[in-house]
N, C-alpha and C positions, 0 to 999 in steps of 0.2 A: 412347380408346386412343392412348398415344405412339404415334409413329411410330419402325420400328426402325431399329438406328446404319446399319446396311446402307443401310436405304434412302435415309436421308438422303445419304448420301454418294455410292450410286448415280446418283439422281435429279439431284445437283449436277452430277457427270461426264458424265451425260449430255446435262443443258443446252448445260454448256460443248461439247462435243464436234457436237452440230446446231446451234451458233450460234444457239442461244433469248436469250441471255442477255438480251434487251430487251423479252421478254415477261414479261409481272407474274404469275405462277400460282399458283396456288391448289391445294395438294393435299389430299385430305380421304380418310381410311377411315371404310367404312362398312360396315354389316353385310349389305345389297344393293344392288348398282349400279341395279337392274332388274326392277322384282317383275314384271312382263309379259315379259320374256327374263332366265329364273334362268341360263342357261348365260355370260351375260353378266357378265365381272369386273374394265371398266373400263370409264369412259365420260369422253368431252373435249368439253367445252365452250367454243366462244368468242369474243370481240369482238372482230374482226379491226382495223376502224382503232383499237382502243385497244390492242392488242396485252397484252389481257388474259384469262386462263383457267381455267376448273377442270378438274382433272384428279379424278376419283372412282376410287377399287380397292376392292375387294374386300377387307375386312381378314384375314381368314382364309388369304387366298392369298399375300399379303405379308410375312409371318410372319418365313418363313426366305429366304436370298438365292440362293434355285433358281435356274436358266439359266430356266425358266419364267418366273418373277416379275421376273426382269432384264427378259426380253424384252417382257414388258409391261409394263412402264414406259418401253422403248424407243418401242413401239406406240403407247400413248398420246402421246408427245411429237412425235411422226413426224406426228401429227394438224396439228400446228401447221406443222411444215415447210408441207403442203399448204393451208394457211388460208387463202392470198390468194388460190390460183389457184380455191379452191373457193366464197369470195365472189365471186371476178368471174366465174363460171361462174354461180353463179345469177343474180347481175345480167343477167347475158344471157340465159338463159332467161326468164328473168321481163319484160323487153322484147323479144326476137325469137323465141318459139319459141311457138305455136296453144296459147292455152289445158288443152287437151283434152289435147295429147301433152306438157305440162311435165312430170307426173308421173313416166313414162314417164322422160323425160329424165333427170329428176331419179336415178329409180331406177339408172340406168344409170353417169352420173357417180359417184353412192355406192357402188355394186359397184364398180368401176374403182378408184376414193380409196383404195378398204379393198382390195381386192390389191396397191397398190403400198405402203401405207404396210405391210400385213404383210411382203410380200418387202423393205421399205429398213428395218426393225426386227431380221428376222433376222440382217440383212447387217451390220449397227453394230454387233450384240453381239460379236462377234470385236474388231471395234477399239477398243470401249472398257471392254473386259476387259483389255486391253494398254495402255490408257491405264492405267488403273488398278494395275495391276500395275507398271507402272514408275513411277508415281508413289510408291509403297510401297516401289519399290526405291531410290530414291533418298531415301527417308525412313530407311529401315535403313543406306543407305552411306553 
């Protein structure tokens, strides 16, 4: 499946706008992110000192240029914002924290990751809906 004009142009906007531009991605549709969680409709992958990623959606969901499907392509890239602090967090787990309770840890830092990157994905959709919009405006004037 191409990928649609929307999203191209979204997903450009949205780099530029979190300051990724130095990370190498990788977007790919698929027909499931997640056969062990179906409710799942992205998933980001990444090599933090290469500052390299894949980004997986949902092809179905991506279709049309919803406030939904915006926002998750924001969600997914917001992953990246948090990459470094979330490798050097398991580094440190993984040398200062008892065997037994890393998981635990781990669990915890992951909850935490994914409420912030959901509440800083909501928060961008407004301002780079306005990027975008005045980029279009000043394409028409």
């Amino acid at each position: 499946m191409k990928f649609p004009k929307w999203l191209v142009e979204y997903r450009r906007e949205a780099v530029e706008a979190l300051g990724l531009q130095a990370w190498e991605i990788t977007w790919e549709l698929v027909d499931q992110v997640d056969a062990d969680t179906p409710q799942t409709i992205g998933r980001t992958t990444w090599l933090w000192p290469y500052l390299q990623a894949t980004i997986a959606l949902e092809k179905g969901y991506v279709v049309e240029p919803t406030t939904k499907a915006k926002v998750l392509v924001l969600h997914e890239l917001c992953h990246l914002v948090f990459a470094g602090s979330c490798d050097a967090f398991a580094t440190t787990v993984n040398e200062h924290v008892r065997k037994g309770s890393r998981r635990l840890v781990r669990q915890w830092h992951s909850d935490a990751t994914e409420h912030c990157v959901v509440r800083l994905s909501r928060a961008l959709y407004p301002l780079v809906e306005l990027r975008l919009a005045t980029k279009k405006g000043k394409a028409k004037g």
